[in-house]
C-alpha positions in Angstrom: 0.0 0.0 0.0 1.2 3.7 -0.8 -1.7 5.5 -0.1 0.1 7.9 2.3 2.0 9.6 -0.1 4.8 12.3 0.4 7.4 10.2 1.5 9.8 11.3 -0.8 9.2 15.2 0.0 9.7 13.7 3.2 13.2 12.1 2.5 14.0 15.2 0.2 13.3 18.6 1.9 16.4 19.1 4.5 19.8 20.0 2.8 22.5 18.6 4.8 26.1 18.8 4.1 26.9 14.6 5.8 27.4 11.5 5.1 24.3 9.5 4.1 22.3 7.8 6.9 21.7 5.1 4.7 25.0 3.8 3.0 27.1 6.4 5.3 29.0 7.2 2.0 29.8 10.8 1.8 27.9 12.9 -0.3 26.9 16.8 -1.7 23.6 17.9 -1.4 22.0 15.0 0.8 18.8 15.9 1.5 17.8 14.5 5.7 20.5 12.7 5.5 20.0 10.5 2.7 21.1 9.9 -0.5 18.7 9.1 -3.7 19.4 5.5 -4.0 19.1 4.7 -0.5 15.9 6.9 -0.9 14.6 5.0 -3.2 15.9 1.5 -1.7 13.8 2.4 1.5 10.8 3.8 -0.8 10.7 0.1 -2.4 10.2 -1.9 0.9 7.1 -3.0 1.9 5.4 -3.8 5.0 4.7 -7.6 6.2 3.6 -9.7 8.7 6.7 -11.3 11.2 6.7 -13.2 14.4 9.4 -14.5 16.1 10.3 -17.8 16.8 9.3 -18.7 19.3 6.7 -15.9 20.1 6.5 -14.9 24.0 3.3 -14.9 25.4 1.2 -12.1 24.6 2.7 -11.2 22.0 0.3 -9.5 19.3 0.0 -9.6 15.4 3.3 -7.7 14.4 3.7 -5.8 11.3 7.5 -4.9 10.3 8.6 -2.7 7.4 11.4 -4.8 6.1 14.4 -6.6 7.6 16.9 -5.1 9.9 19.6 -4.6 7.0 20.8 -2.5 4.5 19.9 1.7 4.6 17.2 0.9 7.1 19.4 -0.3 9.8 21.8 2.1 9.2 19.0 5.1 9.5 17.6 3.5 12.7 21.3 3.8 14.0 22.1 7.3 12.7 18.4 8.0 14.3 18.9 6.7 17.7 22.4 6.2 18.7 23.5 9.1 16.7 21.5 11.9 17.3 20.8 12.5 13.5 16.8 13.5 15.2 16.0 14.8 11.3 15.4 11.4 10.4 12.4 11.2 13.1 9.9 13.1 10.0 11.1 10.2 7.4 11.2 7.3 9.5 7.8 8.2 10.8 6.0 8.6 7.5 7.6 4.8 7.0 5.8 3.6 10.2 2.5 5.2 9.3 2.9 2.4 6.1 3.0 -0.1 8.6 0.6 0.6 10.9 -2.0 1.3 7.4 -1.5 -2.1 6.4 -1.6 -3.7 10.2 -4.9 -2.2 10.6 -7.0 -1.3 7.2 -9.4 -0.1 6.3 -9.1 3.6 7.6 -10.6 3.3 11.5 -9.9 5.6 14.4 -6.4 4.3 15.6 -4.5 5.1 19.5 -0.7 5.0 18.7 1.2 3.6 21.8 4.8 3.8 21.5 7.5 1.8 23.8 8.4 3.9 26.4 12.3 4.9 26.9 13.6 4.5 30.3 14.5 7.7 31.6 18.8 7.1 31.2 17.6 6.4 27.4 15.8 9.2 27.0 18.5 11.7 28.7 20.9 9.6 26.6 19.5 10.7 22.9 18.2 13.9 23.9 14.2 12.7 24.1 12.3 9.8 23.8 13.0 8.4 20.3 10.0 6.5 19.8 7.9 9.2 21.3 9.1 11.4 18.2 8.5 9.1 15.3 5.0 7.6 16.7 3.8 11.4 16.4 5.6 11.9 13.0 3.5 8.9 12.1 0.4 10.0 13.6 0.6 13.6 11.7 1.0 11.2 8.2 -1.9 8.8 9.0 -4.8 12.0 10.3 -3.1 14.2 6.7 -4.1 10.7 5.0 -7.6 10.7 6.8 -7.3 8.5 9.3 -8.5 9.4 13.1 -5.4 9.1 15.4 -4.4 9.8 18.4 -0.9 9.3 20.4 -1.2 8.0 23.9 2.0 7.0 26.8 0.1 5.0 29.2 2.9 3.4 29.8 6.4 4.3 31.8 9.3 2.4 31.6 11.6 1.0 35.0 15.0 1.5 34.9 16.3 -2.1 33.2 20.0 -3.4 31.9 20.5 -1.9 28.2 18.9 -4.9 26.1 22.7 -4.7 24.0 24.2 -6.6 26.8 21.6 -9.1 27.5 20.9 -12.7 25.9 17.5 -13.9 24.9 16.7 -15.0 28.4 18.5 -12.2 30.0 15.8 -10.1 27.9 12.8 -11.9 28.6 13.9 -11.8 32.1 14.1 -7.7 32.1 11.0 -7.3 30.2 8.6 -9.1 32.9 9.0 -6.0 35.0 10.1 -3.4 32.8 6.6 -1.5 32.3 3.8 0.1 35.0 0.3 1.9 34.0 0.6 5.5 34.6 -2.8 5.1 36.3 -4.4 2.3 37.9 -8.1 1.3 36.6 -7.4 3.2 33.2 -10.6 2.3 31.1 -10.1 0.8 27.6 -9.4 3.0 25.4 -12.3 3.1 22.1 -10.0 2.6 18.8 -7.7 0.1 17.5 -4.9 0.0 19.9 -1.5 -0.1 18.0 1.8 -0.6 20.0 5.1 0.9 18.2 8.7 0.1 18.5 11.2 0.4 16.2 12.7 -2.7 15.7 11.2 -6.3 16.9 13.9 -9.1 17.8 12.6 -11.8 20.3 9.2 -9.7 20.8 9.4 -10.0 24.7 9.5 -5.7 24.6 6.2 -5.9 22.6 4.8 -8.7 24.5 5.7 -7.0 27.8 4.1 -3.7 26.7 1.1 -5.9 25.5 0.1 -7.5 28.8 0.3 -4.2 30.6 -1.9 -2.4 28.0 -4.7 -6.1 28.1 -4.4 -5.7 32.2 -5.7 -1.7 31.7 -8.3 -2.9 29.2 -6.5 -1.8 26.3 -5.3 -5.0 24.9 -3.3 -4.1 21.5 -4.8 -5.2 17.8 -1.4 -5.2 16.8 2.2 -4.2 16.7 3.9 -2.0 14.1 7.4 -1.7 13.9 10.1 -0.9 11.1 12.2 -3.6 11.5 12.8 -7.1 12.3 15.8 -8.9 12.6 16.7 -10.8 9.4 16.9 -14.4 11.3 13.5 -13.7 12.4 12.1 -12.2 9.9 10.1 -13.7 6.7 
């Protein structure tokens, strides 16, 4: 689906003298960061269905732009480990393809992304999913759809995922999330949870059960990438 439109504009409208996000070749005239044929190699993906294997419990329908490879892991990592924030409006307008095809036809739609911890958040200068899940809001409500942004959700300080294994990760995420408010009601749209990239899903799955004990349980998950041994 490219019903969204503008994502080139999108890629296209900042002039900045570095090297490309993408392919982190150096070129003139880049335009947020990235250069035409990484442009157009992230234009060309397409969102899909992924789970990983196995899937935790709780784990909801997850919808992933493309595989963790190529100019989109390198523009997630320019994004959020180094501070390239311009990216946020592109990489946004990328996720509101996912989250159109995890959930059409147009309905009303609450955006819920993974909260930071509070170290991450000092640590990139905001909350990096909190900036691309309302980049991705502003595309879907310009392409009609009726959305709304919500952080029910705050995040316990927990070891940096890097430097855990798959159980050390499952293990951090039992306890890594708290409702900002006890006996929050559900919430009346098509809950979507949003992260950036899904490897194991225990984040997701975490979030997930938090959201279903607040009577919010999530439709589905949108995210822009999933690892390549767990993606297909």
């Amino acid at each position: 689906m490219r019903g969204l439109g503008g994502l080139w504009a999108d890629l296209g409208d900042l002039v900045l003298p570095a090297d490309c996000a993408g392919c982190r070749e150096r070129r003139s005239g880049l335009r947020h960061g990235v250069c035409p044929e990484c442009v157009s190699t992230l234009g060309a993906l397409r969102p899909g269905p992924v789970r990983p294997t196995p899937a935790p419990t709780g784990l909801p329908p997850c919808f992933a732009l493309g595989p963790y490879a190529g100019p989109l892991r390198e523009a997630l990592l320019a994004y959020k480990e180094h501070g390239r924030h311009g990216l946020a409006r592109p990489l946004g307008a990328l996720l509101a393809e996912v989250v159109a095809v995890a959930v059409e036809p147009v309905r009303p739609v609450a955006l819920v992304p993974v909260p930071d911890t509070a170290a991450a958040a000092r640590a990139r200068y905001g909350d990096h999913l909190d900036r691309l899940a309302r980049h991705c809001a502003d595309r879907l409500r310009r392409a009609g759809w009726p959305v709304r942004v919500l952080r029910p959700l705050r995040a316990l300080p927990r070891p940096d995922s890097v430097t855990l294994d798959s159980a050390g990760r499952a293990a951090a995420a039992q306890t890594a999330f708290r409702s900002r408010s006890a006996g929050r009601g559900g919430v009346e749209a098509t809950v979507v949870v949003l992260d950036d990239i899904v490897t194991t899903g225990v984040t997701l799955a975490a979030v997930s059960r938090e959201l279903s004990a607040t009577g919010s349980a999530p439709a589905v998950a949108a995210v822009l990438a999933a690892t390549e041994k767990r993606h297909r």
